[in-house]
Backbone and ligand atoms as CSV (ligand in chain L), in Angstrom:
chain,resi,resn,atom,element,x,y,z
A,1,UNK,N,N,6.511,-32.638,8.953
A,1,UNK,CA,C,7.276,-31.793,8.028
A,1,UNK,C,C,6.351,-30.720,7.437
A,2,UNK,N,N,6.795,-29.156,7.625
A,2,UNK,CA,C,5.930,-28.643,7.072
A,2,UNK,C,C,6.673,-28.001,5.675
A,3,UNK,N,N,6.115,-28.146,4.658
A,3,UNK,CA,C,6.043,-27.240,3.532
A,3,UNK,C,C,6.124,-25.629,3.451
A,4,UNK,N,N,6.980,-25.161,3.119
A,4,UNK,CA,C,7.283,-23.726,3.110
A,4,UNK,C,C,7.601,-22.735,2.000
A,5,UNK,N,N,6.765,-22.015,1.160
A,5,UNK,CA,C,7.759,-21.312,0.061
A,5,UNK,C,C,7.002,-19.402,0.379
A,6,UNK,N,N,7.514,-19.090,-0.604
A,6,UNK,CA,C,7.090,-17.426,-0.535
A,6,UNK,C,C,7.743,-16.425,-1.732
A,7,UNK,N,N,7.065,-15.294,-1.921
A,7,UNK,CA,C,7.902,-14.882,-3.251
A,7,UNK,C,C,8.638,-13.875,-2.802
A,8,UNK,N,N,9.339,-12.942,-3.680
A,8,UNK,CA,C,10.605,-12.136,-3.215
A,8,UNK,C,C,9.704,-10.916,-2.248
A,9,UNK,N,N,8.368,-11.067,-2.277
A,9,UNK,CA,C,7.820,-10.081,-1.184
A,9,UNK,C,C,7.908,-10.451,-0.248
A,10,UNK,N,N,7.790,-11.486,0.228
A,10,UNK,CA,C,7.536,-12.349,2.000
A,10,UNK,C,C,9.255,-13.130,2.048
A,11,UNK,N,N,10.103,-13.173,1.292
A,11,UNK,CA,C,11.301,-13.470,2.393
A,11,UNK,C,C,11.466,-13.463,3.599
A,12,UNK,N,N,11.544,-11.857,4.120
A,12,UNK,CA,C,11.770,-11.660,5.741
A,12,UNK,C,C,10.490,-12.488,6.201
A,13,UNK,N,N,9.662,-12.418,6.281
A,13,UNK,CA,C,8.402,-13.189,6.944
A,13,UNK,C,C,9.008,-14.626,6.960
A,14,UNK,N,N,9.417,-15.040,5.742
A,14,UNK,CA,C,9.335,-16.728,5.314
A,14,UNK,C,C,10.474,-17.085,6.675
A,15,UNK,N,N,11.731,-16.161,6.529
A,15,UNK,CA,C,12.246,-16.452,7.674
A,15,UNK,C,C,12.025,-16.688,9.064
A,16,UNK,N,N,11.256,-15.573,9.659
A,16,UNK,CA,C,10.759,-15.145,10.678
A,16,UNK,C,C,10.002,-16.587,11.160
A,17,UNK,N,N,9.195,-17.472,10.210
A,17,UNK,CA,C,7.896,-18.352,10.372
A,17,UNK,C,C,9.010,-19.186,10.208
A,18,UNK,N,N,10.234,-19.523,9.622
A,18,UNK,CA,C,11.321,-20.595,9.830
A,18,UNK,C,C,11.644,-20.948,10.966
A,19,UNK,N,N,12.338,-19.777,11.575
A,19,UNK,CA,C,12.326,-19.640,13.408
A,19,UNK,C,C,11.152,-20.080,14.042
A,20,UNK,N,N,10.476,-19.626,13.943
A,20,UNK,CA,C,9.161,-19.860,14.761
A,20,UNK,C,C,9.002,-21.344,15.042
A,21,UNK,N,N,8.961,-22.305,13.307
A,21,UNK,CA,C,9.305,-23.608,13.292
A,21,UNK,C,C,10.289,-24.295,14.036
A,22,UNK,N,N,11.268,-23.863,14.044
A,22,UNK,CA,C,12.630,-24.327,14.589
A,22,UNK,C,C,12.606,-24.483,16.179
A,23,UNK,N,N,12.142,-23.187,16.605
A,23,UNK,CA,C,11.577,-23.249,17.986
A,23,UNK,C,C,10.795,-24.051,18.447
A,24,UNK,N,N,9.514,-23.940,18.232
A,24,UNK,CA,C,8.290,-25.180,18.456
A,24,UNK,C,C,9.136,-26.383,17.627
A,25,UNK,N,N,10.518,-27.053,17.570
A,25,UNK,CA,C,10.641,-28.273,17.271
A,25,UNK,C,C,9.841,-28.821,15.835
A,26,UNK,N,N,9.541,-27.949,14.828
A,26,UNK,CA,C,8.891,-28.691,13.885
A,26,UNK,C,C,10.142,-28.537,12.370
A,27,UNK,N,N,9.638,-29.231,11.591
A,27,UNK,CA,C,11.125,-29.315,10.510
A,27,UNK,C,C,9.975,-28.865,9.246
A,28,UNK,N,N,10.987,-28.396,8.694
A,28,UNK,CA,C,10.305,-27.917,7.090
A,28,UNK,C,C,10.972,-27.817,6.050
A,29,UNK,N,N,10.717,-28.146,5.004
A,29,UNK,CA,C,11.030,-28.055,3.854
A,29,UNK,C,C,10.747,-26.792,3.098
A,30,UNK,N,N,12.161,-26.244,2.819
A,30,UNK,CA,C,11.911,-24.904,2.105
A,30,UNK,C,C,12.030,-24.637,0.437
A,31,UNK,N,N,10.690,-24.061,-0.240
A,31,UNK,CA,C,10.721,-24.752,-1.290
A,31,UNK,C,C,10.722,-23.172,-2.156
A,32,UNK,N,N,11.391,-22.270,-1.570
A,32,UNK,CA,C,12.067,-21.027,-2.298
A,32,UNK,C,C,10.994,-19.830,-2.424
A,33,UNK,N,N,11.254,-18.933,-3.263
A,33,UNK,CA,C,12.228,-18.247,-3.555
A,33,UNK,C,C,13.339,-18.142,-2.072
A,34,UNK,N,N,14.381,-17.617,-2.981
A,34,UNK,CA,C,15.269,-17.189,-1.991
A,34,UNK,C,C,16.223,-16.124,-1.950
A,35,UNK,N,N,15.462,-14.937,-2.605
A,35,UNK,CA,C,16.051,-13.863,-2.686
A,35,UNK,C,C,15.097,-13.066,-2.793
A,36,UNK,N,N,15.219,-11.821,-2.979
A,36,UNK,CA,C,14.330,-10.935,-3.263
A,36,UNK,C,C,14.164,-10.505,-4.370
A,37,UNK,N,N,15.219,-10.842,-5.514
A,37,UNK,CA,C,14.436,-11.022,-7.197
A,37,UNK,C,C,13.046,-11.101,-7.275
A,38,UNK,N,N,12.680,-10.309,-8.437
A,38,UNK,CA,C,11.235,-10.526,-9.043
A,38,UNK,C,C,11.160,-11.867,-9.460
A,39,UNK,N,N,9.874,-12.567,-8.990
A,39,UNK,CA,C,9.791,-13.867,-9.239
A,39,UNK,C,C,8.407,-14.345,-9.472
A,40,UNK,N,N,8.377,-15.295,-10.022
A,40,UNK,CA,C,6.700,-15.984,-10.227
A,40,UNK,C,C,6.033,-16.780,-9.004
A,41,UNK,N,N,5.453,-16.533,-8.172
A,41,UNK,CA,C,5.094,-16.826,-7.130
A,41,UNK,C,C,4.264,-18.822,-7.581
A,42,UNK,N,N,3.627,-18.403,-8.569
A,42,UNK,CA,C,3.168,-19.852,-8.981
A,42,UNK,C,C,3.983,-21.144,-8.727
A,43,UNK,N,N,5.464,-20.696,-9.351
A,43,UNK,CA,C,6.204,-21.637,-8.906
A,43,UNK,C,C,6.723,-22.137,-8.035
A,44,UNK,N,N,6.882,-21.355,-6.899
A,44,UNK,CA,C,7.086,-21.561,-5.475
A,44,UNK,C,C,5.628,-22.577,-4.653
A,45,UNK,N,N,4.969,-21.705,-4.567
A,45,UNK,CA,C,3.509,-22.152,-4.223
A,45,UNK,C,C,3.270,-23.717,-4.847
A,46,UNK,N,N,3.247,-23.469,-5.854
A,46,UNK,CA,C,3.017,-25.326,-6.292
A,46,UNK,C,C,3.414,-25.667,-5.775
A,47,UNK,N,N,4.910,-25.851,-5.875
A,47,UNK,CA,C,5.530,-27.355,-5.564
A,47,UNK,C,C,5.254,-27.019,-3.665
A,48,UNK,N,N,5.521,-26.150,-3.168
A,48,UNK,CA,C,5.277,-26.408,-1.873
A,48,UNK,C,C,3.696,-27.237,-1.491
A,49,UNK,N,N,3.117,-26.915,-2.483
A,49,UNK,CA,C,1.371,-27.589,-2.319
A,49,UNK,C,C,1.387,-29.079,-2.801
A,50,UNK,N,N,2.393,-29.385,-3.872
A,50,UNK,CA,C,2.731,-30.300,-4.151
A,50,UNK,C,C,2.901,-31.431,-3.425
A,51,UNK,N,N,4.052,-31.103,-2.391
A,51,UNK,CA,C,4.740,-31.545,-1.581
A,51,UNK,C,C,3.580,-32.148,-0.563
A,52,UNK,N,N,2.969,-30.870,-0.252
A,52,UNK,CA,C,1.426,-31.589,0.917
A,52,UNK,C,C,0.685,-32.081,-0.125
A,53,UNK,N,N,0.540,-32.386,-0.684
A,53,UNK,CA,C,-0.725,-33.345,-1.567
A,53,UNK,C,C,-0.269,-34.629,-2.016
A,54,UNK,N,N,1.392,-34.815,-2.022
A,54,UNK,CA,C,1.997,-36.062,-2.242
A,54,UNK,C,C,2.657,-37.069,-0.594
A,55,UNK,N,N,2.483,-36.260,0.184
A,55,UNK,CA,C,2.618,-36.523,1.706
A,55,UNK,C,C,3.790,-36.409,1.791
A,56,UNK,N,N,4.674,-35.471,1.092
A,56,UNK,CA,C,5.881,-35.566,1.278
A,56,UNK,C,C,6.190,-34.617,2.657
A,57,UNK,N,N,4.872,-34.236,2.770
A,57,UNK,CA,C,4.892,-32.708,3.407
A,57,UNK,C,C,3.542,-32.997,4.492
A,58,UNK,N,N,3.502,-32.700,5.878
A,58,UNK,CA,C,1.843,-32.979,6.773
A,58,UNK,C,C,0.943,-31.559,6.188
A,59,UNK,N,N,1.657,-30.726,5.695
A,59,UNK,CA,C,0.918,-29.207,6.253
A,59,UNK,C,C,1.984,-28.313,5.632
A,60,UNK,N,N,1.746,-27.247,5.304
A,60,UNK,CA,C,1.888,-26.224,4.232
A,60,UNK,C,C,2.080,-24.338,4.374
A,61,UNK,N,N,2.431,-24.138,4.143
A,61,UNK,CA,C,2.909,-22.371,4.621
A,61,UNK,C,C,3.276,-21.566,3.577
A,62,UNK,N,N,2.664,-20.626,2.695
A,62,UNK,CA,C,2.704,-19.843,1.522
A,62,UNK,C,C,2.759,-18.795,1.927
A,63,UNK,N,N,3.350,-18.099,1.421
A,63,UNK,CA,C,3.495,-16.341,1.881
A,63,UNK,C,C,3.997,-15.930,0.530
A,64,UNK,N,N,2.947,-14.338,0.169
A,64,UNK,CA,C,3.142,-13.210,-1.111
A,64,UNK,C,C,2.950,-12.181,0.048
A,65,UNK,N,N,2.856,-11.252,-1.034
A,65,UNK,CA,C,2.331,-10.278,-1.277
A,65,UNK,C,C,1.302,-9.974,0.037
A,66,UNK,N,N,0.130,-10.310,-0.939
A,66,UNK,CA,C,-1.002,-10.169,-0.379
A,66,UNK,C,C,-1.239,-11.420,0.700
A,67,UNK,N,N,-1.301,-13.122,-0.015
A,67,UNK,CA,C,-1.328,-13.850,0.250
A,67,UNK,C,C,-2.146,-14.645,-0.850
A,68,UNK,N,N,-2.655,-13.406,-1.404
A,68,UNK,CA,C,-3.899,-13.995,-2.198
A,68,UNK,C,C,-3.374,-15.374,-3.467
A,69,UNK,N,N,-2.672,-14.441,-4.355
A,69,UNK,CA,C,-1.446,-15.124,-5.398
A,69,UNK,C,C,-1.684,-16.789,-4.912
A,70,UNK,N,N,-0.882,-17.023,-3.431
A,70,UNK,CA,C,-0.289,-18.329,-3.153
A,70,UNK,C,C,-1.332,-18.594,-2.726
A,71,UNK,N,N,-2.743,-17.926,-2.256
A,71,UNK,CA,C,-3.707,-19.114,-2.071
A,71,UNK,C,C,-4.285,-19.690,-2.857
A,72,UNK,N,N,-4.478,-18.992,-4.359
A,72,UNK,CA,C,-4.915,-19.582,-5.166
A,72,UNK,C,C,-4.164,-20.735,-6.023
A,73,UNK,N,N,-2.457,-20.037,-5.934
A,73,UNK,CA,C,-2.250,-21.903,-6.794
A,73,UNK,C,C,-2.429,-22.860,-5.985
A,74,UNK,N,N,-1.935,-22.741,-4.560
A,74,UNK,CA,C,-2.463,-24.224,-3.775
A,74,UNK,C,C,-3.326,-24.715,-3.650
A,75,UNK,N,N,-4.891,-23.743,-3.973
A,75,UNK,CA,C,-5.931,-24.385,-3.985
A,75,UNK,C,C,-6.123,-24.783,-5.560
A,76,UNK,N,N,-5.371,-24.743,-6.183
A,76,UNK,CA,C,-5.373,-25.075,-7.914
A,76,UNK,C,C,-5.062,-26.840,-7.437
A,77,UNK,N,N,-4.101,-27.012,-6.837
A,77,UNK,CA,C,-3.677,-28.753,-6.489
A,77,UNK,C,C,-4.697,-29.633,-5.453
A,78,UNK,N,N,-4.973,-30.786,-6.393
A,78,UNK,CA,C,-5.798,-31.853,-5.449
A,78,UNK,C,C,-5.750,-32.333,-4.428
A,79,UNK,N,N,-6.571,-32.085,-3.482
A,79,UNK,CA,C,-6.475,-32.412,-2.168
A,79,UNK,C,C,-5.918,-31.193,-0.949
A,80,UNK,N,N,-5.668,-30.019,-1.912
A,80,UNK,CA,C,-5.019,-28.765,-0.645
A,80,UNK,C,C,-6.181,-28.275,-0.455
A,81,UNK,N,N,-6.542,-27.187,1.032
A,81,UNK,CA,C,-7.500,-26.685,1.567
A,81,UNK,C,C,-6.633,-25.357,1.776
A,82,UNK,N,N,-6.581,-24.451,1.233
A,82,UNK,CA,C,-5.833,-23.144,1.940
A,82,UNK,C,C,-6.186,-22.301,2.046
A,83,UNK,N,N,-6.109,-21.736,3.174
A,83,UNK,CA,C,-6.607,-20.683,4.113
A,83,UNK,C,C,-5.986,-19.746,4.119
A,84,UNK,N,N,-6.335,-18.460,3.139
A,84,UNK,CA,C,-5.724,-17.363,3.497
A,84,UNK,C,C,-6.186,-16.838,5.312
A,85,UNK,N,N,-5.245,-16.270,6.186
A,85,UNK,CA,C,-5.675,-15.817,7.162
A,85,UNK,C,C,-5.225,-14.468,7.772
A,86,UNK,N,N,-5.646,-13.545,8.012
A,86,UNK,CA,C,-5.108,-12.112,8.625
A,86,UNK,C,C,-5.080,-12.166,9.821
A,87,UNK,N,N,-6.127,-12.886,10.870
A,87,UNK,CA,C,-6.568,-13.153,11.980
A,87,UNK,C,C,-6.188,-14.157,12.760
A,88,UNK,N,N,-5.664,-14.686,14.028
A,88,UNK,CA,C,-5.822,-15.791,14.894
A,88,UNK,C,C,-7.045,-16.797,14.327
A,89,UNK,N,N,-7.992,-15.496,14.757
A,89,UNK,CA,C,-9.645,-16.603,14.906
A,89,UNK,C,C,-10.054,-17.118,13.992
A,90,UNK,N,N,-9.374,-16.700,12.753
A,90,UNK,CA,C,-9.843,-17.307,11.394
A,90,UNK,C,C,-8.757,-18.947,11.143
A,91,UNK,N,N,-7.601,-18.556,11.677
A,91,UNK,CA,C,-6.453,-19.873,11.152
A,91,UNK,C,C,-7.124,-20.663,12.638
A,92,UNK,N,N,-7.771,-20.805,13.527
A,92,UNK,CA,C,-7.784,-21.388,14.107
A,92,UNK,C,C,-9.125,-22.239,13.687
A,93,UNK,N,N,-10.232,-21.530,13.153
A,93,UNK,CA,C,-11.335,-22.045,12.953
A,93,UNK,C,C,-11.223,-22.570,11.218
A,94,UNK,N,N,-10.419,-22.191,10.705
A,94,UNK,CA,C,-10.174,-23.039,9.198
A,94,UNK,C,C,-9.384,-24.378,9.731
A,95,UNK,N,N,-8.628,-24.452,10.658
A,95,UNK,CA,C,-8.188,-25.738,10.939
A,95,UNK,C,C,-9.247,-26.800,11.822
A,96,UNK,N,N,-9.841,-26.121,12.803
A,96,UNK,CA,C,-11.106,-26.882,13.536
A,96,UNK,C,C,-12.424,-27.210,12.859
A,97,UNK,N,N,-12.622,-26.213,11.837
A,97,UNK,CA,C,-14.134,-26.539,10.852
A,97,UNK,C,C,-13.381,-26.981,9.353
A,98,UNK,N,N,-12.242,-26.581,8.852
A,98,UNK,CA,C,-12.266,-26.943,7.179
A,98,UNK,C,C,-10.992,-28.037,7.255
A,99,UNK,N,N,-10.285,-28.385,7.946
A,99,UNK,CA,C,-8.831,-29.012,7.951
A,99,UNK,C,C,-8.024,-28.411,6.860
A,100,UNK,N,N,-8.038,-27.176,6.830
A,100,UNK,CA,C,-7.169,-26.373,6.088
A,100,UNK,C,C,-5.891,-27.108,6.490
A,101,UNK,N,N,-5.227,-27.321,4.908
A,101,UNK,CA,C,-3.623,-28.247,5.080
A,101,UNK,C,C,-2.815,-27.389,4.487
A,102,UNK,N,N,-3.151,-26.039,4.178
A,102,UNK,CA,C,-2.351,-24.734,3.940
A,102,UNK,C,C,-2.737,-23.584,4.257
A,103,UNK,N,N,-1.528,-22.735,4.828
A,103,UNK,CA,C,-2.105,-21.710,5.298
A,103,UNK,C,C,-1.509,-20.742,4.209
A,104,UNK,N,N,-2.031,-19.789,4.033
A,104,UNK,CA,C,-1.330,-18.198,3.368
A,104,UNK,C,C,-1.218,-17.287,4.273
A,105,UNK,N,N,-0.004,-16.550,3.909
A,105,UNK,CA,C,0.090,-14.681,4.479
A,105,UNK,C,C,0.415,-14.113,3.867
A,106,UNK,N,N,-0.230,-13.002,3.899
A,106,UNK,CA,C,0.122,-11.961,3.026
A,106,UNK,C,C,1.154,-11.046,3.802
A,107,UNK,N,N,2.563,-10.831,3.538
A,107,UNK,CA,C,3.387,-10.565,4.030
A,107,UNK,C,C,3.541,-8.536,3.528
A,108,UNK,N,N,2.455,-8.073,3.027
A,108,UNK,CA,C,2.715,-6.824,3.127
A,108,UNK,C,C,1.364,-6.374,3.576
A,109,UNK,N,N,0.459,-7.159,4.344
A,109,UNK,CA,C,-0.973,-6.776,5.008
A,109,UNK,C,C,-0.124,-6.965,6.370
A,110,UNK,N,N,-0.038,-8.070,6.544
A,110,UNK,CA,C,-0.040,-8.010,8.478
A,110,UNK,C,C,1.430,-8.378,8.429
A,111,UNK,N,N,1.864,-8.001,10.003
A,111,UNK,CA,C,3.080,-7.636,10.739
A,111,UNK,C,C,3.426,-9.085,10.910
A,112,UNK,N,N,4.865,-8.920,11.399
A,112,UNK,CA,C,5.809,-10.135,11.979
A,112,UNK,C,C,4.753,-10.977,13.072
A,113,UNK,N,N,4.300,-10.299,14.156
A,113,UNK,CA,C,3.775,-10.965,15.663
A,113,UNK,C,C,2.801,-11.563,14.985
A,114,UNK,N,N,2.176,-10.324,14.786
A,114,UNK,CA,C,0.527,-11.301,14.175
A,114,UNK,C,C,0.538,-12.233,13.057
A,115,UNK,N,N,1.307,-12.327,12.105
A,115,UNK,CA,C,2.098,-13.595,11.560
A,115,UNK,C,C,2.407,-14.772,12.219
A,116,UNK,N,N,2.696,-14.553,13.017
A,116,UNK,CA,C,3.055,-15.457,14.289
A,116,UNK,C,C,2.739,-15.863,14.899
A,117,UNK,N,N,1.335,-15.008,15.497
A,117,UNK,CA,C,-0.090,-15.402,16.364
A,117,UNK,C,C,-0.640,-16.441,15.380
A,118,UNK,N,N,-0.935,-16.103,13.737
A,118,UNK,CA,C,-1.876,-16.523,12.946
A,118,UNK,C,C,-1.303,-18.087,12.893
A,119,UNK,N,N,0.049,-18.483,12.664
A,119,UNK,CA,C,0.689,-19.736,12.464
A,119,UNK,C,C,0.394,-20.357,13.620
A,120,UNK,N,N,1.018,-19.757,15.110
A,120,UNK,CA,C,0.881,-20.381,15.931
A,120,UNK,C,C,-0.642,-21.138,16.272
A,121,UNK,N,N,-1.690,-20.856,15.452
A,121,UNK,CA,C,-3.369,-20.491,16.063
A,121,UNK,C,C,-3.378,-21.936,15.002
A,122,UNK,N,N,-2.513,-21.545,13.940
A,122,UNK,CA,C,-2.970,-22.820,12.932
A,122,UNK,C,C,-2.247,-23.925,13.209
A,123,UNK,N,N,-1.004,-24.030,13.963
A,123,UNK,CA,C,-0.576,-25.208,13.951
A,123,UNK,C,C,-1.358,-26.354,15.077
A,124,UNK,N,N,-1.494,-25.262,16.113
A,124,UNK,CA,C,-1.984,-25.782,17.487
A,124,UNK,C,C,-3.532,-26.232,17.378
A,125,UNK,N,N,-4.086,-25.868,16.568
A,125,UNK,CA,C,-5.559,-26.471,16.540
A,125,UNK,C,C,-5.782,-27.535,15.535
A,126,UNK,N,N,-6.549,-28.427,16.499
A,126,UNK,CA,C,-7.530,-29.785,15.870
A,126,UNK,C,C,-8.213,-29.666,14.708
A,127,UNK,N,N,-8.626,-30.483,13.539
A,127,UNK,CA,C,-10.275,-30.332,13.167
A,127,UNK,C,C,-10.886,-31.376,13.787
A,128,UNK,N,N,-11.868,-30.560,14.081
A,128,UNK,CA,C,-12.774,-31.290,15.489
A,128,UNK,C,C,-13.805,-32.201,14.429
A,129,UNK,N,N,-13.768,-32.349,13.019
A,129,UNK,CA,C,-14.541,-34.021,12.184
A,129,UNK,C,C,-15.954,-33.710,12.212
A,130,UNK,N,N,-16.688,-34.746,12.937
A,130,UNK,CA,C,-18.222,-34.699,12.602
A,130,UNK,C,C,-18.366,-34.206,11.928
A,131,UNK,N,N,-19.643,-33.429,11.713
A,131,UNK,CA,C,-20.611,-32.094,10.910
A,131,UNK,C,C,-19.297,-32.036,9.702
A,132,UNK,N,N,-18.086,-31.510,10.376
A,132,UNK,CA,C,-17.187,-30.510,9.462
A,132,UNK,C,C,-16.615,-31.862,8.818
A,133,UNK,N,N,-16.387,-32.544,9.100
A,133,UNK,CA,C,-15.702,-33.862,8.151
A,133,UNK,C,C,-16.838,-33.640,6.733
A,134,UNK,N,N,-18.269,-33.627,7.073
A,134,UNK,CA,C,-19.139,-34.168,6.104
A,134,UNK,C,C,-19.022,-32.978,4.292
A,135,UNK,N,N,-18.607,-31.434,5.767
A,135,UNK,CA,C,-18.633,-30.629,4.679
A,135,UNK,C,C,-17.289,-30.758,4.116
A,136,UNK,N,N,-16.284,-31.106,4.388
A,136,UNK,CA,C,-14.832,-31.293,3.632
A,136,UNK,C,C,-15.294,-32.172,2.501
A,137,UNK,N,N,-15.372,-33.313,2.879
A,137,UNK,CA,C,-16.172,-34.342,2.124
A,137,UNK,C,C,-16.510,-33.815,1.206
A,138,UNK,N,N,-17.546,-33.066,0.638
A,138,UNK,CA,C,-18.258,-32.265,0.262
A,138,UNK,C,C,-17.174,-31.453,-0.963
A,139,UNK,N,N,-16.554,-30.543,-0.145
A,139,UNK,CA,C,-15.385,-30.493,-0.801
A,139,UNK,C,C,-14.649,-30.849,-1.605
A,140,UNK,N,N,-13.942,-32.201,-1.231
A,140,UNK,CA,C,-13.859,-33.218,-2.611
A,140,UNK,C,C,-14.333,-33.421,-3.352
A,141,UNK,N,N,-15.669,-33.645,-2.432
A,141,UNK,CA,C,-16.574,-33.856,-3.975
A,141,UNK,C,C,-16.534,-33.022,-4.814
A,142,UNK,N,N,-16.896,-31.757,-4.597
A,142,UNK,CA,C,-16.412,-30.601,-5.728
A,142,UNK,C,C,-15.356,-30.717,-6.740
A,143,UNK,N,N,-14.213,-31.189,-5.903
A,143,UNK,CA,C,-12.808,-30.929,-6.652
A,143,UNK,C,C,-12.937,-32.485,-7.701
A,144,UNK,N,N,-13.260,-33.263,-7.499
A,144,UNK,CA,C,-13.624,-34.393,-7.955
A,144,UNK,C,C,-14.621,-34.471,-8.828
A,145,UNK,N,N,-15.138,-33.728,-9.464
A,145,UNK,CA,C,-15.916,-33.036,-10.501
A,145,UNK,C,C,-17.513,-33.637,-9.977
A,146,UNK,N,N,-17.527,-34.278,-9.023
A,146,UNK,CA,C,-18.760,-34.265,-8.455
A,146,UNK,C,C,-19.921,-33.222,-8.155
A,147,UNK,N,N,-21.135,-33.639,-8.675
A,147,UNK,CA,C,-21.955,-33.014,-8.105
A,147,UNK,C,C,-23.036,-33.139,-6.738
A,148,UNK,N,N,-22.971,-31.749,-5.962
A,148,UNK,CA,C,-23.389,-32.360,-4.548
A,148,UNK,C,C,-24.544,-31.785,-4.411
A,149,UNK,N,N,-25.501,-32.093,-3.328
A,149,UNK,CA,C,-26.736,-31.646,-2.672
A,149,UNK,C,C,-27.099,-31.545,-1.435
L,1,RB5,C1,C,4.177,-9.412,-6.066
L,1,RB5,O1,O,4.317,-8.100,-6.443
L,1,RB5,C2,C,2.750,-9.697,-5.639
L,1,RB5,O2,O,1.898,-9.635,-6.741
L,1,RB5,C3,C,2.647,-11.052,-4.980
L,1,RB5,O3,O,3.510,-11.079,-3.893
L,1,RB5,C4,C,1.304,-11.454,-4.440
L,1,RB5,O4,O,0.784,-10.475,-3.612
L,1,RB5,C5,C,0.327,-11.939,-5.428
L,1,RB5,O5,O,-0.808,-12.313,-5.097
């Protein structure tokens, strides 16, 4: 199940990445906006981050503006990794080196396809563990008010 929200800037996108889902057989939970009203993006974004941090949800999909907005509240919630991405090579290597469990787009930087490339790049790739497990790890520890070395 993937997690899905976006603010009244990324609608058309949020759709577009609905299809995309629907096609590749995957199901999602859509956790709003749903219009193009001015809206608080915070609130969307949470609970969709929510949702992946309570397992209600495997994996996660935010879309603003920029992207920036929704990457930062999801990375505000315990246990999310989110990856803003503009690029293929970046959503593919945040999922193989960081296990990014959210992705962002910024739905007035990049186009429909490459939206599409970027999801497709993130759903389809592994995190390949070892080395990169240790630095996630690591990670937590951070968020866990730990201090690391
Ligand atoms: C909305 O105007 C815009 O601020 C929002 O979509 C997003 O880009 C914020 O980071």
């Amino acid at each position: 199940m993937i997690a899905i929200a976006c603010d009244h800037a990324a609608i058309e996108l949020k759709e577009e990445i609905k299809r995309l889902l629907t096609e590749r057989g995957l199901e999602y939970t859509d956790f709003g906006t749903n219009d193009t009203a001015s809206c608080h993006y915070p609130v969307f974004g949470a609970q969709a981050a929510q949702a992946v941090a309570d397992g209600r949800c495997d994996r996660g999909i935010v879309i603003c503006g920029t992207g920036i907005g929704m990457s930062l509240v999801a990375n505000k919630v315990k246990g999310i990794r989110c990856a803003l991405c503009s690029d293929p090579y970046s959503a593919r290597m945040t999922r193989a080196h960081n296990d990014a469990n959210m992705l962002a787009l910024g739905a007035r930087v990049i186009g429909v396809e490459l939206a599409k490339m970027i999801v497709e790049a993130w759903l389809d790739t592994p995190f390949e563990g070892g080395r990169h497990q240790t630095r996630v790890d690591m990670i937590t520890a951070i968020e866990n008010g730990e201090t690391i070395e």
